[in-house]
Backbone as ProteinMPNN parsed JSONL, in Angstrom:
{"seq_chain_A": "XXXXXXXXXXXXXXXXXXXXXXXXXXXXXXXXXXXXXXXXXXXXXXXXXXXXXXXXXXXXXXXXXXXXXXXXXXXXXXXXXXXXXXXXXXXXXXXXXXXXXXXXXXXXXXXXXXXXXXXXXXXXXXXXXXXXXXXXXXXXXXXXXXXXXXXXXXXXXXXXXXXXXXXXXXXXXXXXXX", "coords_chain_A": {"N_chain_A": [[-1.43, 14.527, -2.374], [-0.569, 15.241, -5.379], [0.56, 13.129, -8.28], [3.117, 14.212, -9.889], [3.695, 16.649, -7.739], [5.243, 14.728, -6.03], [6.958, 12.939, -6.967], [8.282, 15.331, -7.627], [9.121, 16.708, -5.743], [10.787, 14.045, -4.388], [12.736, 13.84, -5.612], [13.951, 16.454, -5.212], [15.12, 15.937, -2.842], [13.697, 15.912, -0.507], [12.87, 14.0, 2.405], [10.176, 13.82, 3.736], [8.321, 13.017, 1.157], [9.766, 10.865, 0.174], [9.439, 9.397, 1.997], [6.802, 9.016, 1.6], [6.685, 8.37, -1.103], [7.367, 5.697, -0.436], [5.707, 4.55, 1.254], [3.172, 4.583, 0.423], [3.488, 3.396, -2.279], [4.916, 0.629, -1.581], [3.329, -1.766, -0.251], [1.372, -2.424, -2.035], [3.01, -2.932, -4.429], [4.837, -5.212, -3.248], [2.508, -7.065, -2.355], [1.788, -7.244, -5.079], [4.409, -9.295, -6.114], [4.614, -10.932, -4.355], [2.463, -12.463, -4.931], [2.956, -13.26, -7.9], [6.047, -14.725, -7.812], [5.511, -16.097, -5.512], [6.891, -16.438, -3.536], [7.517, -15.012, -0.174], [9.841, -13.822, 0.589], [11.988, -13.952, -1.686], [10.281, -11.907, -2.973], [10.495, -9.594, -1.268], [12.82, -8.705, -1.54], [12.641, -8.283, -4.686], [11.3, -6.276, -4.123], [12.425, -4.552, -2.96], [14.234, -4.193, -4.998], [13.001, -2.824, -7.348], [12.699, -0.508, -5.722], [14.816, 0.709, -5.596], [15.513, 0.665, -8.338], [13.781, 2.395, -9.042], [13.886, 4.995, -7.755], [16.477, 5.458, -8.726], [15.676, 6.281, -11.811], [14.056, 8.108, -11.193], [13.913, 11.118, -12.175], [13.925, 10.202, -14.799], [10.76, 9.366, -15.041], [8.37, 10.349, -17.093], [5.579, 10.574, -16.227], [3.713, 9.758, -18.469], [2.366, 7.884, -18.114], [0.519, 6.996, -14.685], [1.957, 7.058, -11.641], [1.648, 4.668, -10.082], [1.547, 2.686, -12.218], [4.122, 3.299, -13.752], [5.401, 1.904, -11.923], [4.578, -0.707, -11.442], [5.558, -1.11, -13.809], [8.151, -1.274, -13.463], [8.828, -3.344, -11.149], [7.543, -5.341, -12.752], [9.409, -5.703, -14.539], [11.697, -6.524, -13.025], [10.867, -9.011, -11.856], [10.361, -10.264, -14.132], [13.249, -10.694, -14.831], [14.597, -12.113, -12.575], [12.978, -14.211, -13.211], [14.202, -15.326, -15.458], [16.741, -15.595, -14.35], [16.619, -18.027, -12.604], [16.35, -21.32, -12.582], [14.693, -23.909, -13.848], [14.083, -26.154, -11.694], [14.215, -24.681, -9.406], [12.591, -23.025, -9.729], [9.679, -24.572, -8.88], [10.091, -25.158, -5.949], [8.964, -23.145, -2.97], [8.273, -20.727, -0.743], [5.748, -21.004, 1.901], [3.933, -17.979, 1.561], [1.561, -17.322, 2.293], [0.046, -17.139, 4.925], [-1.332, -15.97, 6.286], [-3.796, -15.706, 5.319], [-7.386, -16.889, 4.626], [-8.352, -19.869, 5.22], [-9.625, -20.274, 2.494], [-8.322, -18.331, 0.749], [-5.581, -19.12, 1.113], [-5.897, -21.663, -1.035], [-7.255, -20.243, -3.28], [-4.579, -18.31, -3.77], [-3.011, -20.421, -4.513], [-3.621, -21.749, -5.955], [-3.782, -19.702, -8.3], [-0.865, -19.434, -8.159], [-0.371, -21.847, -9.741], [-1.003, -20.991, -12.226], [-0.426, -21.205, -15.65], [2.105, -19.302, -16.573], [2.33, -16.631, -18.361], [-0.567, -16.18, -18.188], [-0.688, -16.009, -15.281], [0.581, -13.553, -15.048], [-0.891, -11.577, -16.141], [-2.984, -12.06, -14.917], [-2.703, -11.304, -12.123], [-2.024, -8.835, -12.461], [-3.976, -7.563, -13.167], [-6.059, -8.303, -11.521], [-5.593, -9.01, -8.942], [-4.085, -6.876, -8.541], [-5.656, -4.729, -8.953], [-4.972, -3.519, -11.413], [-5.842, -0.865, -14.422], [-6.874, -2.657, -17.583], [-5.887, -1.243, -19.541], [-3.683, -0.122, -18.385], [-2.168, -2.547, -17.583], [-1.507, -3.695, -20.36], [0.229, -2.161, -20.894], [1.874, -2.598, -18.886], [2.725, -5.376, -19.297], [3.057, -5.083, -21.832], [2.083, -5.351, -24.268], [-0.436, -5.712, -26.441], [-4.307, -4.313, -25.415], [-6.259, -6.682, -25.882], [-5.236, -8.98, -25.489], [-4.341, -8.898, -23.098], [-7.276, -8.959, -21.972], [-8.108, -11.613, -23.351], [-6.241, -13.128, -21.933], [-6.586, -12.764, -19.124], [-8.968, -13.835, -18.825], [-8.632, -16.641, -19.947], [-7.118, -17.312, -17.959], [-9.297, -17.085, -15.743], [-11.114, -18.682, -16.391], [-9.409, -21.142, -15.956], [-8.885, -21.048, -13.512], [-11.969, -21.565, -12.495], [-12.29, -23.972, -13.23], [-10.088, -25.17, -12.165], [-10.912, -24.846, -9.85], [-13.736, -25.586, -9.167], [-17.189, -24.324, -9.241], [-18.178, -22.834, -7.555], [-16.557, -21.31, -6.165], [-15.241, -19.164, -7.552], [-13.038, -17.143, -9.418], [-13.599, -14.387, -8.882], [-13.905, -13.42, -6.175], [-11.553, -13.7, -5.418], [-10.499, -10.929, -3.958], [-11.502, -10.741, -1.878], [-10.809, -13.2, -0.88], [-8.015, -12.664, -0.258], [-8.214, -11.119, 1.192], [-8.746, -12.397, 3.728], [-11.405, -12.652, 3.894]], "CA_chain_A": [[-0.386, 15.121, -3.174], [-0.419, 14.487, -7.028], [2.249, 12.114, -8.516], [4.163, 15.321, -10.313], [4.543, 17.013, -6.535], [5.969, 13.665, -4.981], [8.43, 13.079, -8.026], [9.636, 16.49, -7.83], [9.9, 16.953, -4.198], [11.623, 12.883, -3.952], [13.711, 14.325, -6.626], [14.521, 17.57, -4.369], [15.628, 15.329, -1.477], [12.577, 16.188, 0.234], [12.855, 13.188, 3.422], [8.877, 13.166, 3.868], [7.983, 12.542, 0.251], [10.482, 9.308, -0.221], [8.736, 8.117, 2.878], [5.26, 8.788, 1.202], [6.293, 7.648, -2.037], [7.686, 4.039, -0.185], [4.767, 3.988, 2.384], [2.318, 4.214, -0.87], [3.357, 1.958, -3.018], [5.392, -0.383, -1.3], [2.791, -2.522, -0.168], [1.251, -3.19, -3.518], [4.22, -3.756, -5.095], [5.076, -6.296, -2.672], [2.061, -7.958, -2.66], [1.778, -8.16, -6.603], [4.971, -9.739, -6.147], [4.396, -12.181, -3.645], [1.677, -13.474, -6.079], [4.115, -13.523, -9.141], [6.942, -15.73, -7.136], [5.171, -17.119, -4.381], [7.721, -16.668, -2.389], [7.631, -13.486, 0.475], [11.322, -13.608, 0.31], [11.457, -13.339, -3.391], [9.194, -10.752, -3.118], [10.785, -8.309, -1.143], [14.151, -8.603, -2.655], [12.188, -8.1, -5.38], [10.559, -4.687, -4.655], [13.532, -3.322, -2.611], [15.42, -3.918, -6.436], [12.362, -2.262, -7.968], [12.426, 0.808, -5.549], [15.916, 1.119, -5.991], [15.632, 1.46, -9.494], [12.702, 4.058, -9.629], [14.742, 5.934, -7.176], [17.375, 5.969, -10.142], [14.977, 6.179, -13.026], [12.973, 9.323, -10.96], [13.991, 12.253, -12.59], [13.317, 10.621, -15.966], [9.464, 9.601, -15.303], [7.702, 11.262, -17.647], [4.284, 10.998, -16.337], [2.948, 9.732, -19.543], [1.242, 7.251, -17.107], [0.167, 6.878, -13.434], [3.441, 6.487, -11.059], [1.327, 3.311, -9.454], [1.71, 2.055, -13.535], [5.455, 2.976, -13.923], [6.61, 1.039, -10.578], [4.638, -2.201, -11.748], [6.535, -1.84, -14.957], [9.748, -1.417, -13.431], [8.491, -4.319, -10.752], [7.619, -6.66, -13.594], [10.862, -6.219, -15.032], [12.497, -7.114, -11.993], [10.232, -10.228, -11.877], [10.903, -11.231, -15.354], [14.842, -10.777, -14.843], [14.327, -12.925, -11.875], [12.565, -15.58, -13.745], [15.539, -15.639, -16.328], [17.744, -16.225, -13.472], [16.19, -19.181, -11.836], [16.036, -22.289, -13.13], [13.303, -24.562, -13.501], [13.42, -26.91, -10.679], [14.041, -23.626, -8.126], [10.963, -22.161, -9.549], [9.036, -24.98, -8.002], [10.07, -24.678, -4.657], [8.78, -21.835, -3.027], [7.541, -20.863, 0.12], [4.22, -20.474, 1.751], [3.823, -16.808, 2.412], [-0.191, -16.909, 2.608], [-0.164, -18.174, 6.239], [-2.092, -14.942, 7.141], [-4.685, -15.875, 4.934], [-7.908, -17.497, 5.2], [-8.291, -21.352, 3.871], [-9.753, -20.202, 1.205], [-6.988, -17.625, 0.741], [-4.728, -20.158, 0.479], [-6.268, -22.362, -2.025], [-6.938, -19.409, -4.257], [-3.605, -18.285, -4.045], [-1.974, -21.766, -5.071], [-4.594, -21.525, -8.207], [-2.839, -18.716, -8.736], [0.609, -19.725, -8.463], [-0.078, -22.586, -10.686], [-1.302, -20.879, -13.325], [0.816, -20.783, -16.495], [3.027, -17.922, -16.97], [1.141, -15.503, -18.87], [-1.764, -15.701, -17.041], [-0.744, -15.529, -13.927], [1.061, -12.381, -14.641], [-2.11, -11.089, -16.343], [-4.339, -11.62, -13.875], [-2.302, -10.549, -10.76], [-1.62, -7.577, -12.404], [-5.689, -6.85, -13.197], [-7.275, -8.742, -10.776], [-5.561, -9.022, -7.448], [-3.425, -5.444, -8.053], [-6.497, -3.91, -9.836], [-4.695, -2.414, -12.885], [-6.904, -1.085, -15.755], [-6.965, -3.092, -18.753], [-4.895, -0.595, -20.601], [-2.422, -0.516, -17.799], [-1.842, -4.409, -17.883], [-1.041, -4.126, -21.204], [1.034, -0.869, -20.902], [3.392, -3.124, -17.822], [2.788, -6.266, -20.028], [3.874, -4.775, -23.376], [1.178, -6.341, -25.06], [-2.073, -5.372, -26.608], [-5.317, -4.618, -24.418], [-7.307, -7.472, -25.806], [-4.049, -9.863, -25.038], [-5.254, -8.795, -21.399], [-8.357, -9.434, -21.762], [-7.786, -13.176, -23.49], [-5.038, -14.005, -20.774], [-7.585, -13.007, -18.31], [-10.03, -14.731, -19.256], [-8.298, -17.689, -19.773], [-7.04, -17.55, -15.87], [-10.76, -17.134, -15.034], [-11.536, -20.49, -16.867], [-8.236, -22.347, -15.592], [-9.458, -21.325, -12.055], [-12.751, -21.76, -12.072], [-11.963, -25.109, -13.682], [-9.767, -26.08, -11.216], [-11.522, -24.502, -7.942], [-15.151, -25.342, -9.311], [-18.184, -23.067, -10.119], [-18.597, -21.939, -6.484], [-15.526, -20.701, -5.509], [-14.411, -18.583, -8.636], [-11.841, -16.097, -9.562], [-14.33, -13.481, -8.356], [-13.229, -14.317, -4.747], [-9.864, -13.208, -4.785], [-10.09, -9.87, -2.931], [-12.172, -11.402, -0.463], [-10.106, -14.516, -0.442], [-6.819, -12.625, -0.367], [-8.025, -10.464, 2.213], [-9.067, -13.161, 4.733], [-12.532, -12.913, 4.732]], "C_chain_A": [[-0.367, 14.41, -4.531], [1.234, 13.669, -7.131], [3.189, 13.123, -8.73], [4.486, 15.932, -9.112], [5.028, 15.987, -6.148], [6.567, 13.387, -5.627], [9.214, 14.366, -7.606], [10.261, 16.399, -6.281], [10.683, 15.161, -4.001], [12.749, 13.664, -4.6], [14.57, 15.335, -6.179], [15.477, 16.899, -3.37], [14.684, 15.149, -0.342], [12.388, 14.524, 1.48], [11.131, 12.955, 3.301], [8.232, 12.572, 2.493], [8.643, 11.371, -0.407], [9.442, 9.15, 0.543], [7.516, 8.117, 2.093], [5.227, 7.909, -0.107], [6.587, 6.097, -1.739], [6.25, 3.657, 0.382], [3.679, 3.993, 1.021], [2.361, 3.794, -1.786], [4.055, 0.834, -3.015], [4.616, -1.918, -1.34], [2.179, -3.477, -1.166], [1.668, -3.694, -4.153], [4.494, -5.07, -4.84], [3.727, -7.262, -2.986], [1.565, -8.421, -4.345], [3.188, -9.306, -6.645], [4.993, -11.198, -5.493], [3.316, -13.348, -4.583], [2.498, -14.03, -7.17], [4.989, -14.678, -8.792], [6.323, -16.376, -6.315], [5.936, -16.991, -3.289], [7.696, -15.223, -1.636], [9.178, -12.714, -0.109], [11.713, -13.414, -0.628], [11.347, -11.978, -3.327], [10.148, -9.428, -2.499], [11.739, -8.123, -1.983], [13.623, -7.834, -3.877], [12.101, -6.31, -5.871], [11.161, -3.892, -3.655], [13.9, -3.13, -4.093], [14.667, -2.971, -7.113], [12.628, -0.406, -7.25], [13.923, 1.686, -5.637], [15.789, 1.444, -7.307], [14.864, 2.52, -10.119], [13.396, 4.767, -8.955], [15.774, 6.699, -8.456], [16.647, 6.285, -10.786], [13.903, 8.104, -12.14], [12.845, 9.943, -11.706], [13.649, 11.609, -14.438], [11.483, 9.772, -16.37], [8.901, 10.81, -15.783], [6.327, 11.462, -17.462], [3.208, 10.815, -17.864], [1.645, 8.299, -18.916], [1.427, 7.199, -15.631], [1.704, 6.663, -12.832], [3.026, 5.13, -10.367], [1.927, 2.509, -11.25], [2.962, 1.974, -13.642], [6.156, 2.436, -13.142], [6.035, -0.228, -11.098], [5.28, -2.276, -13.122], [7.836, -2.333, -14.706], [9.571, -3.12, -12.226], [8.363, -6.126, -11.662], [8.936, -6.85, -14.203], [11.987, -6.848, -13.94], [12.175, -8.451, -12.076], [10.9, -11.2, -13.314], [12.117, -11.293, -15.285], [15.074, -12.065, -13.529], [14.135, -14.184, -12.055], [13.761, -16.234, -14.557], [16.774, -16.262, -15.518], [17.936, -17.609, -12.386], [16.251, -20.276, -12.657], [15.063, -23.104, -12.894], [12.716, -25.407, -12.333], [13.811, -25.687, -9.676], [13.088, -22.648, -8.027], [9.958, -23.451, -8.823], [9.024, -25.383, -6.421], [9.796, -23.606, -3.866], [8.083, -21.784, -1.832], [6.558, -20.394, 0.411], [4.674, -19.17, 2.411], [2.657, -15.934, 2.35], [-0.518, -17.105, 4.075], [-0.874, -17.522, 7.023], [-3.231, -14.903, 6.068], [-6.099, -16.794, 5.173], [-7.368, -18.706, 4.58], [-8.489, -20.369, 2.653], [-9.016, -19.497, 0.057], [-5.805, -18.448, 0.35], [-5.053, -21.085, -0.555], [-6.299, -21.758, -2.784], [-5.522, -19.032, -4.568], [-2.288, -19.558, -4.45], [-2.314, -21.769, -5.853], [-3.828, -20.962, -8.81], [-1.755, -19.02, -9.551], [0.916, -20.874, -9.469], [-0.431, -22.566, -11.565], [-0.491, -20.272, -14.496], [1.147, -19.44, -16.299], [2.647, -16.544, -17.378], [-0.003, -15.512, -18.304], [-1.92, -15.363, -16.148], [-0.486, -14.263, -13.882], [-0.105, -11.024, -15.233], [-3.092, -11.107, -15.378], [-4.341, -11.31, -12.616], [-2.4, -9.457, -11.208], [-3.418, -7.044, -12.46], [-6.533, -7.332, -11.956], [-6.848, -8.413, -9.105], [-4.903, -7.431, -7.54], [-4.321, -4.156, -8.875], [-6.29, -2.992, -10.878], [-5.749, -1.954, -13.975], [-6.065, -2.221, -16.762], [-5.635, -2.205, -19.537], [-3.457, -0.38, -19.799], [-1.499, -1.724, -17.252], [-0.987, -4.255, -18.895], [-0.158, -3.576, -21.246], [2.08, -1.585, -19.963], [4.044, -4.518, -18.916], [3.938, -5.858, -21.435], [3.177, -5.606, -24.212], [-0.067, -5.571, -25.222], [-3.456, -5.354, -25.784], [-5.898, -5.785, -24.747], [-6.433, -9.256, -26.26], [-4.168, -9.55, -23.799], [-6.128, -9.748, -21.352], [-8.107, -11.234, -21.977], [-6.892, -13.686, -22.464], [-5.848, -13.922, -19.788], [-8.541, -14.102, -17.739], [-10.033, -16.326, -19.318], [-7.983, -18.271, -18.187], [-8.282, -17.775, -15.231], [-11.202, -18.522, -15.305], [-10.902, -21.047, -16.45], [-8.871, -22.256, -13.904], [-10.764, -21.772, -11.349], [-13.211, -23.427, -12.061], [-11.314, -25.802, -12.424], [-10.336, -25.942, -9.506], [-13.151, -24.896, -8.008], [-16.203, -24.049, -9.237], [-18.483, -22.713, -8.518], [-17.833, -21.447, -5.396], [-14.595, -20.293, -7.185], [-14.112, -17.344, -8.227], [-12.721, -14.553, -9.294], [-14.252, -13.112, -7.141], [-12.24, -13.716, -4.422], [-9.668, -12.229, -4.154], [-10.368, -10.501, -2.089], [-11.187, -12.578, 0.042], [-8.305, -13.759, -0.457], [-6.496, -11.731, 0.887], [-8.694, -10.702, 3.841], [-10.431, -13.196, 4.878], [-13.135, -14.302, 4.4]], "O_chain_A": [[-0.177, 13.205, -4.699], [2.309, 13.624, -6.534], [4.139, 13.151, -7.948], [5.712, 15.966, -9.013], [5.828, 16.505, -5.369], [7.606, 13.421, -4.968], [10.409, 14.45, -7.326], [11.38, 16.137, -5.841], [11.392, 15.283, -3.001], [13.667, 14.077, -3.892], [15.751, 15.343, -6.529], [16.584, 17.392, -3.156], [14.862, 14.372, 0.597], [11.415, 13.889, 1.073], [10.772, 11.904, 2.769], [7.556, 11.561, 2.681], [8.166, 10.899, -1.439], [8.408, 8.77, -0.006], [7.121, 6.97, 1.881], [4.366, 7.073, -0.384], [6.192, 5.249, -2.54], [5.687, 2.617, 0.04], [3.498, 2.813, 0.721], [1.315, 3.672, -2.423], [4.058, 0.047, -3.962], [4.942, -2.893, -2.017], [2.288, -4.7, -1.259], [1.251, -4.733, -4.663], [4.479, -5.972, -5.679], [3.857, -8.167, -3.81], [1.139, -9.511, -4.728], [2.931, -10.302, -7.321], [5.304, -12.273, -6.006], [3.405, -14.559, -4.788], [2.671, -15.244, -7.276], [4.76, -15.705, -9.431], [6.628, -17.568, -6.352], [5.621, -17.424, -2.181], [7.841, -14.239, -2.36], [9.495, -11.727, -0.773], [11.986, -12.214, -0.658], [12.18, -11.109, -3.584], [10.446, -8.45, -3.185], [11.626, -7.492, -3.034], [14.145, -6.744, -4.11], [12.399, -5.57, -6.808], [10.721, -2.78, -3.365], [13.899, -1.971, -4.509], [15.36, -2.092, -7.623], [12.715, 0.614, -7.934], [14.087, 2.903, -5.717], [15.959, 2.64, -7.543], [15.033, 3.225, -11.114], [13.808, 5.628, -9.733], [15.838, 7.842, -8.909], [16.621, 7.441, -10.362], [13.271, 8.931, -12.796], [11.793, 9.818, -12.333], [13.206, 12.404, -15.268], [11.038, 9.617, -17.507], [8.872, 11.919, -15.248], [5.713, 12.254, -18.177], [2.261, 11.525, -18.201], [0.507, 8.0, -19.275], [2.59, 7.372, -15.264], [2.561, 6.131, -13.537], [3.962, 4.399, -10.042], [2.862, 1.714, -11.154], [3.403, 0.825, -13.672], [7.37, 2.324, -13.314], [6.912, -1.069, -11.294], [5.542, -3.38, -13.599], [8.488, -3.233, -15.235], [10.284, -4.052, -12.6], [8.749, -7.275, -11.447], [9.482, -7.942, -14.357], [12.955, -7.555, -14.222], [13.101, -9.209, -12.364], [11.546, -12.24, -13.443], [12.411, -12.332, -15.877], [15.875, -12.955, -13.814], [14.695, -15.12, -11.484], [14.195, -17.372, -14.38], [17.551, -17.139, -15.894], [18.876, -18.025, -11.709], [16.162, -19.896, -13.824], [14.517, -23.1, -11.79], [11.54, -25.492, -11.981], [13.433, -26.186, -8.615], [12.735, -21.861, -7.148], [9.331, -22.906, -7.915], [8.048, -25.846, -5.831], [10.675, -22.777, -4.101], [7.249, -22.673, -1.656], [6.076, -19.498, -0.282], [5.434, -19.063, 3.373], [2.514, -14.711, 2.342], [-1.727, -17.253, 4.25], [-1.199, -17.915, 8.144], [-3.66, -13.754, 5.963], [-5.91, -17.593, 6.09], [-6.428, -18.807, 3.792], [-7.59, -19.822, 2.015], [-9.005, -19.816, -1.132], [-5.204, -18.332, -0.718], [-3.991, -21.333, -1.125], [-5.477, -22.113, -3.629], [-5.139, -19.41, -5.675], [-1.069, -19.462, -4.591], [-1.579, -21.792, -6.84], [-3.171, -21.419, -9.745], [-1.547, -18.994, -10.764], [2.021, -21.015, -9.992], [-0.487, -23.607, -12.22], [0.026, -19.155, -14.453], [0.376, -18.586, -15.862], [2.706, -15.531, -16.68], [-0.346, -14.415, -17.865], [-2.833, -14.624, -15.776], [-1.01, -13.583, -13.0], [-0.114, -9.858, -14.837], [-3.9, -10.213, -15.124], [-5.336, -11.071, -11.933], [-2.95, -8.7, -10.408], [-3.868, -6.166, -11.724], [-7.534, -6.754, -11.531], [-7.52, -7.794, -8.28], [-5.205, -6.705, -6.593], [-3.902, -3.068, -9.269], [-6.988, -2.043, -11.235], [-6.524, -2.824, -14.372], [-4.875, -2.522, -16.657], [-4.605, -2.71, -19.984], [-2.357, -0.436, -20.35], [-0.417, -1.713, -16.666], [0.196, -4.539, -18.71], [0.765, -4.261, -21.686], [3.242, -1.236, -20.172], [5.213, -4.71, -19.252], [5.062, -6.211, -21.792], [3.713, -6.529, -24.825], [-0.629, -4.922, -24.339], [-3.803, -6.479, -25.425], [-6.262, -6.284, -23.682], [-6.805, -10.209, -26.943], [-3.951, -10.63, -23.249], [-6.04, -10.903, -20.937], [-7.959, -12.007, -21.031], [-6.954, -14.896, -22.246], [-6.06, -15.026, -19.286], [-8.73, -14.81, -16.75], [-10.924, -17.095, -18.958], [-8.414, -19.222, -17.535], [-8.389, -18.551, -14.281], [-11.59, -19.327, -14.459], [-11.495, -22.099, -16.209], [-9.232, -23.234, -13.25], [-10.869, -22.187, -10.195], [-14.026, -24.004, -11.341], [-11.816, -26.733, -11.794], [-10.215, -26.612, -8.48], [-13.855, -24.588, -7.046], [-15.807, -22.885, -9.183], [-19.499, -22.018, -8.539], [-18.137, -21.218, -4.225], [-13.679, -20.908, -7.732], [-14.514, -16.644, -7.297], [-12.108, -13.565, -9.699], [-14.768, -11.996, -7.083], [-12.001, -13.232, -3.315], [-8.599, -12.272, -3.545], [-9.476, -10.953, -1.37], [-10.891, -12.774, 1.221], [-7.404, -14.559, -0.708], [-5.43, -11.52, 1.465], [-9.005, -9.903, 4.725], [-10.854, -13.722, 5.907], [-14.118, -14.712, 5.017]]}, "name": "protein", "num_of_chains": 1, "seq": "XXXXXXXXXXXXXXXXXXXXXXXXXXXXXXXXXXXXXXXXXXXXXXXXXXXXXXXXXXXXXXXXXXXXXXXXXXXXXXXXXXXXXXXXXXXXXXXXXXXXXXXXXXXXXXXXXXXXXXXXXXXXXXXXXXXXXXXXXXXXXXXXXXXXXXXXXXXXXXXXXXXXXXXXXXXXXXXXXX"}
């Protein structure tokens, strides 16, 4: 079903097309999130607040991009309102919620989590939640080749800190236990 039938029919009331639009992009959501905070718990909170507010916001998606694109915008804004609300020593507490990962799963994902601010949220959003390039920048609010450089930089901070034979190339594989 295209995005424009599963807007309209959520929008109708239509019962099977909420569930399709939760059961298809819940998961993603969540796990870009869980990367972002670190924390599961976080996380959902997170991307219940998000699906609550596309719920509200339905009727005025305009389809000028992907509906996977307009939930990680409204997602990142949750995130960043989140961040605003925390303070600094309760952002470094955080719990593990890789524990269904492999090792190496877990080590990548702490790279992750300790990679500055802008990067991290650059390169979850391209790398582990496979956004294009132009839809990074489009959640970001930033220029494509302000992607790319934040990228890029994450790729060097990780490969830096994980060494040259366990790089940022890894991360599906390492996020998806193998």
């Amino acid at each position: 079903m295209s995005d424009r039938t599963l807007v309209r029919k959520v929008i109708a009331g239509d019962p099977r097309a909420a569930r399709a639009f939760i059961d298809g992009h819940y998961p993603s959501v969540l796990r870009t999130l869980v990367f972002l905070t670190g924390s599961e718990d976080e996380a959902v909170d997170l991307a219940q607040q998000t699906f609550l507010r596309a719920r509200e916001g339905l009727a005025a998606f305009r389809h000028d991009s992907s509906l996977k694109t307009w939930l990680r915008k409204i997602a990142f804004h949750e995130y960043t309102h989140w961040l605003r609300s925390r303070s600094r020593e309760a952002m470094g507490v955080v719990a593990e919620p890789f524990a269904e990962l492999s090792v190496d799963g877990i080590v990548l994902a702490d790279a992750i989590r300790a990679l500055p601010e802008v990067y991290r949220e650059a390169f979850v959003l391209r790398e582990v939640d496979q956004l294009s390039v132009r839809e990074v920048a489009e959640v970001l609010g930033v220029p494509a080749g302000t992607v790319k450089s934040r990228c890029s930089e994450a790729r060097a901070i990780l490969v830096k800190r994980l060494g040259s034979t366990f790089g940022p190339s890894k991360v599906c594989e390492a996020e998806n236990g193998k």
